[in-house]
C-alpha atoms as one frame of an Amber mdcrd trajectory, in Angstrom:
protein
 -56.940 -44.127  33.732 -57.198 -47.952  32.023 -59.753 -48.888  29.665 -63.344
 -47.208  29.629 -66.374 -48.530  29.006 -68.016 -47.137  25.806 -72.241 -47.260
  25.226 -74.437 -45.410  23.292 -74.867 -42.649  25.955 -71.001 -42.053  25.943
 -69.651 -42.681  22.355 -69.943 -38.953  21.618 -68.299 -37.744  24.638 -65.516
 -40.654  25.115 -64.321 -40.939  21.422 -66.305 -38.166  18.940 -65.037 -35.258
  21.459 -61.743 -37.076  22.614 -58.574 -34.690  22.738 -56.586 -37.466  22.571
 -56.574 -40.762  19.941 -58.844 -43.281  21.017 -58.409 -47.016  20.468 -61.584
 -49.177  20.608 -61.521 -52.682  21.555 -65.108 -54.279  20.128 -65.438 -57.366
  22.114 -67.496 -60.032  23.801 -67.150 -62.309  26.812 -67.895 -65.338  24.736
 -64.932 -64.747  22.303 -62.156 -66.536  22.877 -59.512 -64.532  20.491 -61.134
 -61.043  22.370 -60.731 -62.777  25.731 -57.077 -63.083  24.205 -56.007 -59.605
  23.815 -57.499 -58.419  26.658 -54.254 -58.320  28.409 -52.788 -56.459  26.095
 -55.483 -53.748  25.478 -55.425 -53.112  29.621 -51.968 -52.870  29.445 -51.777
 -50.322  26.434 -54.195 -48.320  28.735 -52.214 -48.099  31.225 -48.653 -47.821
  29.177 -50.142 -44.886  26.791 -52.267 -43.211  29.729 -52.785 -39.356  28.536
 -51.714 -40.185  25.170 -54.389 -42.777  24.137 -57.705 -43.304  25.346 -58.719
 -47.043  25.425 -62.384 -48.143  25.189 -64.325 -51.718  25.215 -67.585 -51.726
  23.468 -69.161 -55.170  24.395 -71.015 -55.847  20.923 -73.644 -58.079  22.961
 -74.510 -55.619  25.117 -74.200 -52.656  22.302 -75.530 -54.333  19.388 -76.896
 -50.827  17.995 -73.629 -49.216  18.144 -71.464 -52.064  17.183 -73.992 -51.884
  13.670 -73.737 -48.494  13.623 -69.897 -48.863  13.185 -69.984 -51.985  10.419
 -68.668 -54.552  13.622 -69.306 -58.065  11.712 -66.584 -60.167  13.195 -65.038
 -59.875  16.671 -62.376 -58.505  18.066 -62.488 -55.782  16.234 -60.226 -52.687
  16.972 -60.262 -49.490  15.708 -58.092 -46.088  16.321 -60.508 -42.813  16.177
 -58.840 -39.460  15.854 -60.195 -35.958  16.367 -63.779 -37.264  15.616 -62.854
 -39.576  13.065 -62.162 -43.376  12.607 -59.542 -43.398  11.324 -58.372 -47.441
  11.348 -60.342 -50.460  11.472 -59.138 -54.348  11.609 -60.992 -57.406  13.166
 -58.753 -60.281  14.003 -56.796 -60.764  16.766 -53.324 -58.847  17.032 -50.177
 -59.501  19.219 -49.532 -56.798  21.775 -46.543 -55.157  19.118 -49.080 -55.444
  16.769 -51.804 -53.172  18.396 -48.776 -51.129  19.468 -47.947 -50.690  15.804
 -51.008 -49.484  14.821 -51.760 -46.978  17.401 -48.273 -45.706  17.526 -49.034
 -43.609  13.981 -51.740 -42.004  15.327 -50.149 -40.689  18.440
């Protein structure tokens, strides 16, 4: 499936209502440590496909939402689970790294 794109109008639907754990990737294209792990968030998608949802919220393009969800510092990634977040962490993160932290929620 890969990554999804996550707004406003699909937050509830995509993540909220989600039968499966879903990791978000808060990003923008002017970040150079989000245009870092990029590679490894696609990848994840595909490696965890039916397991793990993936989703990119562009903060520039969501400001609203990424406020909503206390986004101050990009990337930001964070693991929701049957409705809930459940994990938050801003920094950038080595591909075993993101791998470790979505792992416990699978």
């Amino acid at each position: 499936m890969g990554e999804i794109t996550i707004t406003s109008d699909n937050f509830d639907s995509e993540v909220l209502d989600s039968a499966v754990p879903v990791l978000l990737d808060f990003w923008a294209p002017w970040c150079n440590p989000c245009l870092m792990i990029a590679p490894f968030i696609e990848q994840i998608a595909e490696e965890y496909d039916g397991r793990l949802k993936v989703g990119k919220v562009n903060v520039d393009e969501q400001a609203e939402l990424a406020g909503k969800h206390g986004i101050s510092s990009i990337p930001t990634l964070a693991v929701y689970k049957d409705g809930t977040a459940v994990f938050q962490q801003s920094g950038a993160l080595p591909k075993s790294g993101i791998e470790d932290l979505v792992k416990k929620y699978l």
